[in-house]
C-alpha positions as CSV (number, residue, x, y, z in Angstrom):
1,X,3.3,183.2,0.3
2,X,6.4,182.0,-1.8
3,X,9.0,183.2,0.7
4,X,6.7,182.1,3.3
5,X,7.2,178.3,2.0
6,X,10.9,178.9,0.8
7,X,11.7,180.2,4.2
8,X,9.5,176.9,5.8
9,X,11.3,174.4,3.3
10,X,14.8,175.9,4.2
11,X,14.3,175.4,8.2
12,X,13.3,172.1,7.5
13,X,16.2,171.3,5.6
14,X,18.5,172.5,8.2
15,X,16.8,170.8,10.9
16,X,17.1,167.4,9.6
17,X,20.8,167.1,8.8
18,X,23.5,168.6,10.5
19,X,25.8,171.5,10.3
20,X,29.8,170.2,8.7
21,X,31.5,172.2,11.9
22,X,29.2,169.9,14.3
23,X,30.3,166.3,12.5
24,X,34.0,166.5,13.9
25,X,35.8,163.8,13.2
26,X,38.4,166.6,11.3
27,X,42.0,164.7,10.5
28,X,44.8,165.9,12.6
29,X,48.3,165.6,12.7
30,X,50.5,166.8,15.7
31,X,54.4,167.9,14.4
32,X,57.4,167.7,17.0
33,X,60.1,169.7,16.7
34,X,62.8,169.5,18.6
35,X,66.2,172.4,18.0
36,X,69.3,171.4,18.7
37,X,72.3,173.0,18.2
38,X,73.1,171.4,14.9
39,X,70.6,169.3,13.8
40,X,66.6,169.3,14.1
41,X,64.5,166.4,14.5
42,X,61.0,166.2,13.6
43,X,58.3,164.0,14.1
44,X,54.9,164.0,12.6
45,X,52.3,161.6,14.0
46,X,48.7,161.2,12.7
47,X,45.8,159.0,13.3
48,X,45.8,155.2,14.1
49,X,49.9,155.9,15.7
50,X,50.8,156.4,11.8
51,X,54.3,158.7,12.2
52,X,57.3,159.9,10.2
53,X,60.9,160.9,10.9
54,X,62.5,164.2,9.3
55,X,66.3,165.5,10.4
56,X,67.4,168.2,9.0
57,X,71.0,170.2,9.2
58,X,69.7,173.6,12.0
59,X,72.3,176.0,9.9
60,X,75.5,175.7,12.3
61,X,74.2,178.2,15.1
62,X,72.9,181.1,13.0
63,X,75.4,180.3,9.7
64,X,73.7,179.1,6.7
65,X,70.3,179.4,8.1
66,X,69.1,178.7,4.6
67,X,69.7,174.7,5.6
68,X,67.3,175.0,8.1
69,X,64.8,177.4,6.4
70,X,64.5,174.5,3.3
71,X,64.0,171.6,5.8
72,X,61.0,173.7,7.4
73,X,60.0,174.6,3.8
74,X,59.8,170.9,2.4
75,X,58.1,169.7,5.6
76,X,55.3,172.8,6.0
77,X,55.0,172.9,2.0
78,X,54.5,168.8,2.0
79,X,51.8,169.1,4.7
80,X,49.8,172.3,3.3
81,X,49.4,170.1,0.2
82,X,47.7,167.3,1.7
83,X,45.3,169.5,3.0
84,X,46.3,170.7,6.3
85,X,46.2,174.0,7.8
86,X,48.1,175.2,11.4
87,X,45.2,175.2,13.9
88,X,47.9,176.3,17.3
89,X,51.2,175.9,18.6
90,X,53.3,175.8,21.8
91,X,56.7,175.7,22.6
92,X,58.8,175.2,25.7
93,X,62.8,175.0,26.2
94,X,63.6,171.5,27.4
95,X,67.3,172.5,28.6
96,X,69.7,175.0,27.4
97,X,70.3,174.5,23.8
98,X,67.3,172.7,23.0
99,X,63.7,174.1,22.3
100,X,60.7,171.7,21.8
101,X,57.9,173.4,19.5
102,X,54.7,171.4,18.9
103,X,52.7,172.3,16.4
104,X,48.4,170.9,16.0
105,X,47.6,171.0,12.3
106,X,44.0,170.2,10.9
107,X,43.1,169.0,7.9
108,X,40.0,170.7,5.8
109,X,39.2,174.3,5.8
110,X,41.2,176.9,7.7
111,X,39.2,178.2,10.4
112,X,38.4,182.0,9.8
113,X,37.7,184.5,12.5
């Protein structure tokens, strides 16, 4: 009789407020980067048109690729720590020389599969 009510008390619980993954309203920020031969250029915009500028040296065409292997560290390390995780990507090649990668990151919980 006392799972009986447990079980009963539990369904009624769940039925009246709902489930976190059902509430939306998750915080997202959408990062731009754009490869150039020398230099990279990123942009990270949030909610409410709020954006930021970073430019970073691309490591000279495959020589000192440690420049541009810090710049991504600073940028990825700065966003993991307010909280976001990578949710997808996509990339395209805008002309030769230049690759566009866009990248949709979430904040909250990484999803698990």
């Amino acid at each position: 009789m006392k799972k009986l009510l447990f079980l009963g008390a539990c369904l009624v619980a769940l039925a009246s407020q709902p489930v976190m993954a059902q509430a939306g309203g998750s915080e997202v920020a959408v990062v731009r980067i754009t490869e150039y031969v020398t230099t990279i250029h990123v942009s990270v915009t949030r909610a409410e048109g709020k954006s930021e500028q970073w430019k970073f040296d691309s490591g000279d065409r495959g020589k000192r690729l440690d420049a541009s292997g810090q710049g991504y560290q600073k940028l990825l390390a700065d966003l993991y720590q307010q909280g976001f995780h990578l949710q997808s990507t996509f990339s395209s090649e805008t002309s030769p020389g230049v690759n566009r990668v866009t990248m949709v990151l979430v904040k909250g919980q990484p999803a698990r599969n």
